[in-house]
PDB file of the backbone (N, CA, C, O) and the ligand in Angstrom, with CONECT records:
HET     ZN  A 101       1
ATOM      1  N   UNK A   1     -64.911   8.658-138.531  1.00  0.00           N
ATOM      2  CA  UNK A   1     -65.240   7.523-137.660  1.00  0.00           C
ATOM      3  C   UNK A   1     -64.085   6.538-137.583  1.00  0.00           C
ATOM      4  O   UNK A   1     -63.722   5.877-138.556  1.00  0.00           O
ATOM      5  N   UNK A   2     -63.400   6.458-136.110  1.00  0.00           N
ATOM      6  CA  UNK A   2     -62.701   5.385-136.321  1.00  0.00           C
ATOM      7  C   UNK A   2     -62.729   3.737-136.521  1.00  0.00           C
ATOM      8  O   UNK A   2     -63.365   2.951-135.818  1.00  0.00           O
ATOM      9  N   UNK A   3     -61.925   3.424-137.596  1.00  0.00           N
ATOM     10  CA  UNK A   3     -62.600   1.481-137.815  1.00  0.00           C
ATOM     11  C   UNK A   3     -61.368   0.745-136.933  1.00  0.00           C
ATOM     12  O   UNK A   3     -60.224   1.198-136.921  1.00  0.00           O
ATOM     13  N   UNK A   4     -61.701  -0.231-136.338  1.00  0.00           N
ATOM     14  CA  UNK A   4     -61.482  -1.339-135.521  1.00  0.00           C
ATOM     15  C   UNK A   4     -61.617  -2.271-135.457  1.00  0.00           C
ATOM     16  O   UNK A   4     -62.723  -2.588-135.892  1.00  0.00           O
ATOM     17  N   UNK A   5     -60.969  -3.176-135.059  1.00  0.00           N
ATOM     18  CA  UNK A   5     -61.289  -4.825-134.865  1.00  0.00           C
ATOM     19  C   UNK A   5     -62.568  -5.394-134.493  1.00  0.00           C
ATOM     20  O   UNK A   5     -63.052  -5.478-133.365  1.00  0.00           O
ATOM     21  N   UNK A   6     -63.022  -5.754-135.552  1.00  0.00           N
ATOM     22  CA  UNK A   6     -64.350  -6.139-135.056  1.00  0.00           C
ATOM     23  C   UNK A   6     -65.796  -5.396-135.649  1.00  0.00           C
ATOM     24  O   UNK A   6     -66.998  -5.651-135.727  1.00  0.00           O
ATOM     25  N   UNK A   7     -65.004  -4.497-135.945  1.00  0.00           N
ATOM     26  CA  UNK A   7     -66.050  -3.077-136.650  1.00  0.00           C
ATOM     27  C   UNK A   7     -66.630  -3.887-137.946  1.00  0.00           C
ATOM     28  O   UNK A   7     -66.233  -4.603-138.865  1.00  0.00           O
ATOM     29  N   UNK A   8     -67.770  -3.337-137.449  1.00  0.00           N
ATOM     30  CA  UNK A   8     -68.345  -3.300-139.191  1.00  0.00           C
ATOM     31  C   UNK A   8     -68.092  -3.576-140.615  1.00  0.00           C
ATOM     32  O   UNK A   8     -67.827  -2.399-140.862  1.00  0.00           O
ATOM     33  N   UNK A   9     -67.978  -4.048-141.549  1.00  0.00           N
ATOM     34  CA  UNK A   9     -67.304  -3.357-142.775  1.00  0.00           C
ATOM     35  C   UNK A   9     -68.246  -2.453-143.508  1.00  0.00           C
ATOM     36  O   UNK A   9     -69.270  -2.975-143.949  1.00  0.00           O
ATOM     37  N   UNK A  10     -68.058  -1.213-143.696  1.00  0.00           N
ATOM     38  CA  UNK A  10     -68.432  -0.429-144.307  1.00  0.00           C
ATOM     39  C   UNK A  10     -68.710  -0.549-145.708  1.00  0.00           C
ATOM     40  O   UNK A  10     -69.843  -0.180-146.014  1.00  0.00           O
ATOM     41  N   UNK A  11     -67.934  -0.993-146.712  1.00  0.00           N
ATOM     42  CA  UNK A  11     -67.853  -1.788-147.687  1.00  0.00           C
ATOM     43  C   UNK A  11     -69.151  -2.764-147.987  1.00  0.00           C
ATOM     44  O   UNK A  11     -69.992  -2.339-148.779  1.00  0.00           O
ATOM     45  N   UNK A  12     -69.241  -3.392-147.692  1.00  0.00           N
ATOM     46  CA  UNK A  12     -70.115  -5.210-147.720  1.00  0.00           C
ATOM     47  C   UNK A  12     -71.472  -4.852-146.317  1.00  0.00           C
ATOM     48  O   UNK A  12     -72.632  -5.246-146.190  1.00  0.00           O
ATOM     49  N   UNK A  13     -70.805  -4.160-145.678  1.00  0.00           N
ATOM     50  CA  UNK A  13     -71.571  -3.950-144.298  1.00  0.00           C
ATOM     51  C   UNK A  13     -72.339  -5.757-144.068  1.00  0.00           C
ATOM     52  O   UNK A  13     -73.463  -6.258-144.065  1.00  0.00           O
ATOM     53  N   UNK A  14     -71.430  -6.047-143.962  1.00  0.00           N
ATOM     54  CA  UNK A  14     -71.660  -8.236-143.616  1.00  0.00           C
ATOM     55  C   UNK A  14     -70.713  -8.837-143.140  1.00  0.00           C
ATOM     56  O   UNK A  14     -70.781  -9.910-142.541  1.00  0.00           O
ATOM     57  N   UNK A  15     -69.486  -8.036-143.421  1.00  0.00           N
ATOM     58  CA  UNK A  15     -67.961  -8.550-143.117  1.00  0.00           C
ATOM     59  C   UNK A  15     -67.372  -7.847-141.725  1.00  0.00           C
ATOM     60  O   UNK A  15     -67.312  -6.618-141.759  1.00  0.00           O
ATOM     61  N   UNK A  16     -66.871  -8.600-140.338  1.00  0.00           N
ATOM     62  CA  UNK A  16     -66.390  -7.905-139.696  1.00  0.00           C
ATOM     63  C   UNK A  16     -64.604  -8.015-140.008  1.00  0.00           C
ATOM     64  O   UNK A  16     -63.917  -8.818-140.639  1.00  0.00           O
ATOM     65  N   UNK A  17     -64.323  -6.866-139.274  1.00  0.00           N
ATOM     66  CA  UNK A  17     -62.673  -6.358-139.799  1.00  0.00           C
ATOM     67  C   UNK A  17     -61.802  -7.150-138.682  1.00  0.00           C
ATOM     68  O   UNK A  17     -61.932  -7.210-137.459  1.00  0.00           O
ATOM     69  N   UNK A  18     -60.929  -7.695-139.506  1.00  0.00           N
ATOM     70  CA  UNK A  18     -59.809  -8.160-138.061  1.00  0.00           C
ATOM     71  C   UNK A  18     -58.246  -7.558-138.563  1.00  0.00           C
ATOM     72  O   UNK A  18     -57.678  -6.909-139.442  1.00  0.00           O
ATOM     73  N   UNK A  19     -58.093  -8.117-137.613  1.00  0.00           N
ATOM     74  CA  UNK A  19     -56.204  -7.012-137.832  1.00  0.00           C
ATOM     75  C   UNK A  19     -55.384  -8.216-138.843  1.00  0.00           C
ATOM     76  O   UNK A  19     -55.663  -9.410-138.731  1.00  0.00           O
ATOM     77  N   UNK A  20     -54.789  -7.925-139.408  1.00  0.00           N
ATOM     78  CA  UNK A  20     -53.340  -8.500-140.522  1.00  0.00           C
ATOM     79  C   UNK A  20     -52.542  -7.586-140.874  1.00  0.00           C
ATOM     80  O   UNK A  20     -52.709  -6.383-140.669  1.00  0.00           O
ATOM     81  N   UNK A  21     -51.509  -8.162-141.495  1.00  0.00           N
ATOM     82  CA  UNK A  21     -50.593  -7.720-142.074  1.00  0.00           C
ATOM     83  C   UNK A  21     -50.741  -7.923-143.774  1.00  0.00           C
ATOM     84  O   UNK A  21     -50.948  -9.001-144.330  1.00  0.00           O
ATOM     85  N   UNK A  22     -50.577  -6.580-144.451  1.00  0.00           N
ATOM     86  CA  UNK A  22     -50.851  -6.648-145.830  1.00  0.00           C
ATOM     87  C   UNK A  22     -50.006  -6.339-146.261  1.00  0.00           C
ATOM     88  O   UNK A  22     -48.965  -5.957-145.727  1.00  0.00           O
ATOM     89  N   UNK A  23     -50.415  -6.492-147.926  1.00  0.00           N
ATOM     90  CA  UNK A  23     -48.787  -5.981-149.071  1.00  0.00           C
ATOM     91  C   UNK A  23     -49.828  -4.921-149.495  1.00  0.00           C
ATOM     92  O   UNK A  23     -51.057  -4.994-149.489  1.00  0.00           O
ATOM     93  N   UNK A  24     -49.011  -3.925-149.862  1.00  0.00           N
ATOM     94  CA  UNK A  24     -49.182  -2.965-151.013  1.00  0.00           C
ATOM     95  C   UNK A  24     -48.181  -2.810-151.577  1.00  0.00           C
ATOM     96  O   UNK A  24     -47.049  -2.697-151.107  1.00  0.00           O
ATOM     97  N   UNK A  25     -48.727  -2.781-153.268  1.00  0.00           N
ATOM     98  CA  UNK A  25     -47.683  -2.483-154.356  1.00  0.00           C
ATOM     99  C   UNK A  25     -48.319  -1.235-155.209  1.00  0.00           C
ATOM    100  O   UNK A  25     -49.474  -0.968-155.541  1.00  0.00           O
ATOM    101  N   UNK A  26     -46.923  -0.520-155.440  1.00  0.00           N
ATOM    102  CA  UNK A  26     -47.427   0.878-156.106  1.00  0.00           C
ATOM    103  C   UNK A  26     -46.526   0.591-157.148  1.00  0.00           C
ATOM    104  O   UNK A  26     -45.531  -0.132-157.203  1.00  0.00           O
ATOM    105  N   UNK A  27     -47.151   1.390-158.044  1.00  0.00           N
ATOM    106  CA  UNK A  27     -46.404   1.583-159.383  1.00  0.00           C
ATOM    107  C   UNK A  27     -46.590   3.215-159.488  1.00  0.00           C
ATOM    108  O   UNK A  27     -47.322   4.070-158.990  1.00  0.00           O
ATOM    109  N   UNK A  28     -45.425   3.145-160.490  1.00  0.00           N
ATOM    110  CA  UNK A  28     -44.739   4.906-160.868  1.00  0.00           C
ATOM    111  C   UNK A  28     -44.081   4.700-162.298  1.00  0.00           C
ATOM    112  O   UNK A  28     -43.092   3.967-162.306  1.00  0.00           O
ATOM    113  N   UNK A  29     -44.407   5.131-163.266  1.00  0.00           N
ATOM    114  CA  UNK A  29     -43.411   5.212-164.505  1.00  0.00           C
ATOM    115  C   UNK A  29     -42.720   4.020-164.978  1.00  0.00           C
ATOM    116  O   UNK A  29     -41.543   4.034-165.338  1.00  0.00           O
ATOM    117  N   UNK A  30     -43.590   2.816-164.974  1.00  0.00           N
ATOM    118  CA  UNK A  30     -42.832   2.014-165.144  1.00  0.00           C
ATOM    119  C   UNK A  30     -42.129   1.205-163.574  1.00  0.00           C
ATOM    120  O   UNK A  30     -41.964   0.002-163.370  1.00  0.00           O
ATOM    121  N   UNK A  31     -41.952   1.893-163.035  1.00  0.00           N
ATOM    122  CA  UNK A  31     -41.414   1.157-161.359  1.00  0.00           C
ATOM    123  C   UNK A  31     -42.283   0.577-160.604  1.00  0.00           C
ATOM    124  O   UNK A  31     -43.285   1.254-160.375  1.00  0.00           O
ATOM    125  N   UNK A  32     -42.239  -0.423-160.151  1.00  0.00           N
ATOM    126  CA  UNK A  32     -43.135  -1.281-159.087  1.00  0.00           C
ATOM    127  C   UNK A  32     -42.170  -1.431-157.630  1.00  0.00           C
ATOM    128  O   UNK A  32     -41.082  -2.007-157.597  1.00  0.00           O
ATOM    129  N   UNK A  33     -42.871  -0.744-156.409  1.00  0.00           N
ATOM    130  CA  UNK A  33     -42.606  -1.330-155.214  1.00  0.00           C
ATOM    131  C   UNK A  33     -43.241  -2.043-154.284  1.00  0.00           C
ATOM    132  O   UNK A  33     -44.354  -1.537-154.141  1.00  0.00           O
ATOM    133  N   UNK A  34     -43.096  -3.006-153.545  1.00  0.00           N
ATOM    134  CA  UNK A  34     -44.180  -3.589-152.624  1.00  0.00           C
ATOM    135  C   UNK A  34     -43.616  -3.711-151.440  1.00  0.00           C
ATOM    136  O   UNK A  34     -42.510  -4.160-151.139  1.00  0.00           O
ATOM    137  N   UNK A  35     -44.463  -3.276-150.791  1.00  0.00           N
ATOM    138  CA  UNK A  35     -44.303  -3.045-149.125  1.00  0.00           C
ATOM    139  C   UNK A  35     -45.258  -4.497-148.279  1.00  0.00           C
ATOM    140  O   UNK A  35     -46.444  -4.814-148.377  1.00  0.00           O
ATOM    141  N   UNK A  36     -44.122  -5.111-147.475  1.00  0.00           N
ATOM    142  CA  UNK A  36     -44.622  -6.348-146.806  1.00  0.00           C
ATOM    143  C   UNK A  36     -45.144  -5.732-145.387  1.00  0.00           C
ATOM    144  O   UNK A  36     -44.832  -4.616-144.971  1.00  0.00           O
ATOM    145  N   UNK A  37     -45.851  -6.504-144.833  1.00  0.00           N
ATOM    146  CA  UNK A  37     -46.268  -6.373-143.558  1.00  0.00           C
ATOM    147  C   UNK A  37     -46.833  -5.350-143.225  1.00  0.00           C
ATOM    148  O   UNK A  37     -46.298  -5.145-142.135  1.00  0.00           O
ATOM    149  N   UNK A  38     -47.818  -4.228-143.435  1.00  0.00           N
ATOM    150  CA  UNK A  38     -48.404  -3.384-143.658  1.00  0.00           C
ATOM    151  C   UNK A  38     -49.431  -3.691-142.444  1.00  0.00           C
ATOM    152  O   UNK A  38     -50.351  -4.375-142.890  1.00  0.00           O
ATOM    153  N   UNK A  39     -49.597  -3.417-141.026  1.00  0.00           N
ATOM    154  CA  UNK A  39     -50.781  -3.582-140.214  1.00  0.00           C
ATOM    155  C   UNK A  39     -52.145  -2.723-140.690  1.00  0.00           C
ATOM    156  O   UNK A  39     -52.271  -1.510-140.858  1.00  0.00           O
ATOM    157  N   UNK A  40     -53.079  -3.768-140.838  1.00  0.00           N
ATOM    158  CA  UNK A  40     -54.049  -2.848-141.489  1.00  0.00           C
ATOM    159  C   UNK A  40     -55.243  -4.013-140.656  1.00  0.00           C
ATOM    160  O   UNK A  40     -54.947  -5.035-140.037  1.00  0.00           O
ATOM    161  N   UNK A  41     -56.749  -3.385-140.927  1.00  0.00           N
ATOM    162  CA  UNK A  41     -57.723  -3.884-140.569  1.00  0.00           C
ATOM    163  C   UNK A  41     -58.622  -4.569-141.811  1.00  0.00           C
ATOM    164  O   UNK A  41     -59.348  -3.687-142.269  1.00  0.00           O
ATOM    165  N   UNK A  42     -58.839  -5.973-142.582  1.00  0.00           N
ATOM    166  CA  UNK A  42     -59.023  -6.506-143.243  1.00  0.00           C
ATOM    167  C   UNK A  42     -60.086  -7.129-143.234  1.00  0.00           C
ATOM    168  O   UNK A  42     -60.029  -8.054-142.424  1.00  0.00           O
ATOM    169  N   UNK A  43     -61.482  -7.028-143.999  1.00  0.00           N
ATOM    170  CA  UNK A  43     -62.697  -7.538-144.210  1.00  0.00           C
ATOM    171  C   UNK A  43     -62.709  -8.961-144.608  1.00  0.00           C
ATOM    172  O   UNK A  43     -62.489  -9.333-145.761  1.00  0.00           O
ATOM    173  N   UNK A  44     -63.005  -9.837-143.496  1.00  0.00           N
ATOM    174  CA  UNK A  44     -63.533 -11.347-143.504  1.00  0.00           C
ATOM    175  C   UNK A  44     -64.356 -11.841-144.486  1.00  0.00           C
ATOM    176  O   UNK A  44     -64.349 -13.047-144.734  1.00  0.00           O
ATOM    177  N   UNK A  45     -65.315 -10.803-145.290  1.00  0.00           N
ATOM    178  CA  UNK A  45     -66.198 -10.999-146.246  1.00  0.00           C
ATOM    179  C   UNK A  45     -65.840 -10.574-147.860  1.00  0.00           C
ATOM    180  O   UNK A  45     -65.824 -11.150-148.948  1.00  0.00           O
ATOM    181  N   UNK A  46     -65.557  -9.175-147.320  1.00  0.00           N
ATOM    182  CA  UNK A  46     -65.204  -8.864-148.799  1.00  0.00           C
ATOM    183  C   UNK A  46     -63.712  -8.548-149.481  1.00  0.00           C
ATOM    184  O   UNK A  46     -63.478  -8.219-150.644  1.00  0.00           O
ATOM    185  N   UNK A  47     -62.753  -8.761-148.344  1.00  0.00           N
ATOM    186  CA  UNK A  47     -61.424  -8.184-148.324  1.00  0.00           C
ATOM    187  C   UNK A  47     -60.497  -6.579-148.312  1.00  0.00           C
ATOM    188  O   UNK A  47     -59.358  -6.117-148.392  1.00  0.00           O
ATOM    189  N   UNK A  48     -62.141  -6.140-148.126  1.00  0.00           N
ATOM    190  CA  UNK A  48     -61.431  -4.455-148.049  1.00  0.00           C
ATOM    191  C   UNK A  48     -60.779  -4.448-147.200  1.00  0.00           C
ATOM    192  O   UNK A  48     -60.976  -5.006-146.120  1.00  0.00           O
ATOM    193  N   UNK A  49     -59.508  -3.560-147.652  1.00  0.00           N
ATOM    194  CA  UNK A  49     -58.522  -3.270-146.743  1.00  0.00           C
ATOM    195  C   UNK A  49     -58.730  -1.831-145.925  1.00  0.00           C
ATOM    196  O   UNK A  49     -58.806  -0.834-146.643  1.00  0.00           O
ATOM    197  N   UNK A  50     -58.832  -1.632-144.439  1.00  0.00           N
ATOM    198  CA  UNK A  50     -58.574  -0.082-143.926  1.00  0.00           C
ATOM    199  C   UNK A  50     -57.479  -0.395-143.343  1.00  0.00           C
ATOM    200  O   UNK A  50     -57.177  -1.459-142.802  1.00  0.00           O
ATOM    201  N   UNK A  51     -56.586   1.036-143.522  1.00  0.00           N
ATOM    202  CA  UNK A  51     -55.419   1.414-142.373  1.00  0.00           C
ATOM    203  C   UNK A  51     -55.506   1.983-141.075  1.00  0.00           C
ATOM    204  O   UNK A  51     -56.108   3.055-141.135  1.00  0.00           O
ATOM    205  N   UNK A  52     -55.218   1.751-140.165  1.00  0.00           N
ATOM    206  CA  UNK A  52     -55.374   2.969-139.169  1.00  0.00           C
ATOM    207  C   UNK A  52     -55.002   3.492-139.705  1.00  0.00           C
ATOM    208  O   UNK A  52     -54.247   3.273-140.653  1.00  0.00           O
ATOM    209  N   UNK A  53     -55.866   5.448-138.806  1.00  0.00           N
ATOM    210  CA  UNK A  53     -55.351   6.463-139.044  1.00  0.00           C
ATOM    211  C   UNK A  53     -53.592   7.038-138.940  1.00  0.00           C
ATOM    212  O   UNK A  53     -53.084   6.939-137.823  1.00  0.00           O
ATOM    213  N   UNK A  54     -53.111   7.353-139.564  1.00  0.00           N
ATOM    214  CA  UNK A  54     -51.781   7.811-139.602  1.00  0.00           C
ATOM    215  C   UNK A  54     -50.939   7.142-140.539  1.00  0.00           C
ATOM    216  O   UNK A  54     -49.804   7.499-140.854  1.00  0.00           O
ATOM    217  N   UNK A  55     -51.648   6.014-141.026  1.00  0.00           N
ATOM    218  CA  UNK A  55     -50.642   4.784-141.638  1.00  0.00           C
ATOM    219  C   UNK A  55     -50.544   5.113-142.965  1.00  0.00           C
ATOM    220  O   UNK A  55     -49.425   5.403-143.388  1.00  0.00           O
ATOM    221  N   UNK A  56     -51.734   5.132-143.909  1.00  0.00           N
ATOM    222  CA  UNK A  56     -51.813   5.434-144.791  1.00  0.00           C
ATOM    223  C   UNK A  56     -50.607   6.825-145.641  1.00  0.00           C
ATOM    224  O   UNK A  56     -50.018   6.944-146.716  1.00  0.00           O
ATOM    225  N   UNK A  57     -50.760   7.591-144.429  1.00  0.00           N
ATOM    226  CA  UNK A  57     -49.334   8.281-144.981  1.00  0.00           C
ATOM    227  C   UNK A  57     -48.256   8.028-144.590  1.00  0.00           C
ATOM    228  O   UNK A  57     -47.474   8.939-144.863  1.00  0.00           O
ATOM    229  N   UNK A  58     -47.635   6.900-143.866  1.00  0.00           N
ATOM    230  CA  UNK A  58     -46.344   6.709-143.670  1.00  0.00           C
ATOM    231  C   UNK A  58     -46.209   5.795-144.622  1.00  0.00           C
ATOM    232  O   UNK A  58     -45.076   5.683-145.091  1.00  0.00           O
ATOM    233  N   UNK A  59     -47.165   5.014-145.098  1.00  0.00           N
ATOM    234  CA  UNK A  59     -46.819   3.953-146.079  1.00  0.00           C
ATOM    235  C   UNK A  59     -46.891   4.855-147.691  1.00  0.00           C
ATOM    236  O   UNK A  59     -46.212   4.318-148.567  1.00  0.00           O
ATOM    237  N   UNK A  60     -47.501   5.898-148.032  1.00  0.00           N
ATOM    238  CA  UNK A  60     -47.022   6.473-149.106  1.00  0.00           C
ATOM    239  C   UNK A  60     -45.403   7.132-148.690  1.00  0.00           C
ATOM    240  O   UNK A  60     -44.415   6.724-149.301  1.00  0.00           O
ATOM    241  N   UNK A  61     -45.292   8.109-147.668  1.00  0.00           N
ATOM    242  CA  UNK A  61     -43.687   8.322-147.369  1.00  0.00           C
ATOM    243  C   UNK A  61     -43.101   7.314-147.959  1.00  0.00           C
ATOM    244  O   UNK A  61     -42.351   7.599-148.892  1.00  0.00           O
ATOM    245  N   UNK A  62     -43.309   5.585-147.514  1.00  0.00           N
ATOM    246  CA  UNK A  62     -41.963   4.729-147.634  1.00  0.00           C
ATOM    247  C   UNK A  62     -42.449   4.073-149.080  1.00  0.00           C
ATOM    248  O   UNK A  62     -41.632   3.347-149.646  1.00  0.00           O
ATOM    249  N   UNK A  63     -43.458   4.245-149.568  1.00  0.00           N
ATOM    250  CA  UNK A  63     -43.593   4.215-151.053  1.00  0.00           C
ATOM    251  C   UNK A  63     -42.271   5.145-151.829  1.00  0.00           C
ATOM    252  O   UNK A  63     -41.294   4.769-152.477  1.00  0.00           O
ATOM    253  N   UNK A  64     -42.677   6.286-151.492  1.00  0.00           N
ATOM    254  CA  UNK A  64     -42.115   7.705-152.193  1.00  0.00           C
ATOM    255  C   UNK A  64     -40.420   7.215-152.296  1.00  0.00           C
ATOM    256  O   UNK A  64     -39.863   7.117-153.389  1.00  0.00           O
ATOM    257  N   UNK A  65     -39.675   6.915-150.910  1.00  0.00           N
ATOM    258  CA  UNK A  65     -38.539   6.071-150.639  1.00  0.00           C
ATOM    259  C   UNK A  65     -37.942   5.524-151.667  1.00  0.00           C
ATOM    260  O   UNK A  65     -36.968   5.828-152.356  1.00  0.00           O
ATOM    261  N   UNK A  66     -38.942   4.385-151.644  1.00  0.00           N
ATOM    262  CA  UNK A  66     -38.559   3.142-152.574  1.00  0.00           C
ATOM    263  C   UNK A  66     -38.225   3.439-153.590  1.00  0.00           C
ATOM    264  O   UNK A  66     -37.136   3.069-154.028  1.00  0.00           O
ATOM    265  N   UNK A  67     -39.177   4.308-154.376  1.00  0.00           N
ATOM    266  CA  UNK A  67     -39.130   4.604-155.501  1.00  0.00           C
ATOM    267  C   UNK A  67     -37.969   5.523-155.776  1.00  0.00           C
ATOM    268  O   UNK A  67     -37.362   5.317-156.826  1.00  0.00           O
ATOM    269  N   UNK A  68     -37.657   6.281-155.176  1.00  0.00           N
ATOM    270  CA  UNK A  68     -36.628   7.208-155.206  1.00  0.00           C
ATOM    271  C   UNK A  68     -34.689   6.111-155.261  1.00  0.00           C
ATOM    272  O   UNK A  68     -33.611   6.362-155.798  1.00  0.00           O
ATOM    273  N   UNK A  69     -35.244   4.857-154.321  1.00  0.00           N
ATOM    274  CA  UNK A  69     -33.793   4.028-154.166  1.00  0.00           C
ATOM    275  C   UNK A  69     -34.169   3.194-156.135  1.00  0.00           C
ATOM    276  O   UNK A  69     -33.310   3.111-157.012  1.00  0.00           O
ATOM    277  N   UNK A  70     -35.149   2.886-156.224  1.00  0.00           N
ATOM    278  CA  UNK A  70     -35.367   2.136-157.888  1.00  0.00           C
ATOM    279  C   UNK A  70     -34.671   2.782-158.776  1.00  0.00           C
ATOM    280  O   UNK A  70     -33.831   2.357-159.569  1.00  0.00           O
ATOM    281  N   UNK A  71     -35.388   4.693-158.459  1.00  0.00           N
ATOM    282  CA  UNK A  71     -34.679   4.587-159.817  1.00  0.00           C
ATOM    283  C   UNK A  71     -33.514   4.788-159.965  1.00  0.00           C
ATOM    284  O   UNK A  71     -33.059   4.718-161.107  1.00  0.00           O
ATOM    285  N   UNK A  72     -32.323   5.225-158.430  1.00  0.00           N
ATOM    286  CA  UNK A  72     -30.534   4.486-158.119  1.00  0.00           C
ATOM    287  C   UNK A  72     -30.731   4.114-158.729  1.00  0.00           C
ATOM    288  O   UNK A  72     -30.785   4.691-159.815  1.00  0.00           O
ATOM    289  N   UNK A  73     -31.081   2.537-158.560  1.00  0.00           N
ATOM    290  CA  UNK A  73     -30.843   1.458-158.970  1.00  0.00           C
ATOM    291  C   UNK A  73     -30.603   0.855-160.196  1.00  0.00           C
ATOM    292  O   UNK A  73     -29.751   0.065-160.602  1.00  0.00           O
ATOM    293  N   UNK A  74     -31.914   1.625-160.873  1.00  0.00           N
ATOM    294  CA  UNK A  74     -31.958   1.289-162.607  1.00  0.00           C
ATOM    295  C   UNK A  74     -32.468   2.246-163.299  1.00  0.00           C
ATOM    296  O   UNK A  74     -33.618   2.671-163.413  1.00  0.00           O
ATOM    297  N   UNK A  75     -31.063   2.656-163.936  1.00  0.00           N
ATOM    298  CA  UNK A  75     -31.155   3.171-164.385  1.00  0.00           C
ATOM    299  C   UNK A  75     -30.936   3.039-165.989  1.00  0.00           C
ATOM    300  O   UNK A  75     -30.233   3.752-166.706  1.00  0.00           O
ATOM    301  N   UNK A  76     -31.651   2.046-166.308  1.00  0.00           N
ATOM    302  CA  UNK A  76     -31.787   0.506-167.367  1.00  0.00           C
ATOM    303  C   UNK A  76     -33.460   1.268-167.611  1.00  0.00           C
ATOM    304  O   UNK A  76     -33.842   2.383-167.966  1.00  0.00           O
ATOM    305  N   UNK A  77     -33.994   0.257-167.291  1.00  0.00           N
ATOM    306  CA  UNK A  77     -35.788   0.671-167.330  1.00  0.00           C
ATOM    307  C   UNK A  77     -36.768  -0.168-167.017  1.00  0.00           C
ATOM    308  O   UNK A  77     -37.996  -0.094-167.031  1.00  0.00           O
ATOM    309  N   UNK A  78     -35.878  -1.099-166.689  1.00  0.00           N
ATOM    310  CA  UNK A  78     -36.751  -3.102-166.426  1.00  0.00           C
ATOM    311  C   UNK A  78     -37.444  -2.285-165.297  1.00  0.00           C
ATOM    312  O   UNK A  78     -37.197  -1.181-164.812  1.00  0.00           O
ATOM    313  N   UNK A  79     -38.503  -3.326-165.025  1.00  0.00           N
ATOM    314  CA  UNK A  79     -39.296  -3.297-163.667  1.00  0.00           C
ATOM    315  C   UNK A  79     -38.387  -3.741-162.557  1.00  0.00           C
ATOM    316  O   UNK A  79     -37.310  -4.284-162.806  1.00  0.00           O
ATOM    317  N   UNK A  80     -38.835  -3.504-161.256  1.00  0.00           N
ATOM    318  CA  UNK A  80     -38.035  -3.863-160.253  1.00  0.00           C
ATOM    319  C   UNK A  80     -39.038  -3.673-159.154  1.00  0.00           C
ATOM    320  O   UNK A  80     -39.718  -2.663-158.974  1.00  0.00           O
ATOM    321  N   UNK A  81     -39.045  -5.116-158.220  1.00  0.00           N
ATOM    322  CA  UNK A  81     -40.033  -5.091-157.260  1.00  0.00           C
ATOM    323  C   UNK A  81     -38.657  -5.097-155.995  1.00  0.00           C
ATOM    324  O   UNK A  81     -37.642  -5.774-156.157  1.00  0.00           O
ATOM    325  N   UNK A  82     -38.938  -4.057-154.559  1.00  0.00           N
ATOM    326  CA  UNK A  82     -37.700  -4.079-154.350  1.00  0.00           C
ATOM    327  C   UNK A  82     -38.656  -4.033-152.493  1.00  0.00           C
ATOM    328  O   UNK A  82     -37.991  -4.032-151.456  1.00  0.00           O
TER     329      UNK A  82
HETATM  330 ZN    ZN A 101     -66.626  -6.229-146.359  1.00  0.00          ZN2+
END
C-alpha cells in the first residue's frame, strides 16, 4: 500500500503523515554516519518515519558509502559522524 501526504498513520492510526526532511544515523563497528535531508513522510502524532518507495534503498547505498569513506578516513578507531 502506498503512504502519502496526508495518509493515515499506520503506526498510532491518529496521526496524519506530512512530507519533511529527516536525519538518519547508522552505526557499523564502532562507525557512525548521518545522512541530512532525507525526504520522507513523518507522523504529526507519533513521529513515525515512512520513506517513499525506492528511498529506503538508496539511503542504505549512501549509508554503505559513507561508511566505506570512514573507515579511509580512520584508521585510528574514534567515532566519526561524517
Ligand atoms: Zn502516528
Amino acid at each position: 500500500m502506498e503512504v502519502k501526504e496526508g495518509s493515515l498513520c499506520k503506526s498510532c492510526r491518529e496521526g496524519k503523515l506530512r512530507k519533511r526532511e529527516v536525519n538518519q544515523t547508522f552505526e557499523r563497528e564502532g562507525l557512525e554516519v548521518k545522512i541530512d535531508g532525507i525526504p520522507a513522510l513523518v507522523c504529526d502524532s507519533c513521529r513515525q518515519i515512512y520513506f517513499p518507495p525506492g528511498i529506503g534503498d538508496k539511503i542504505a547505498a549512501a549509508a554503505n558509502g559513507l561508511f566505506k569513506l570512514s573507515e579511509i578516513k580512520h584508521a585510528g578507531g574514534y567515532r566519526a559522524v561524517v
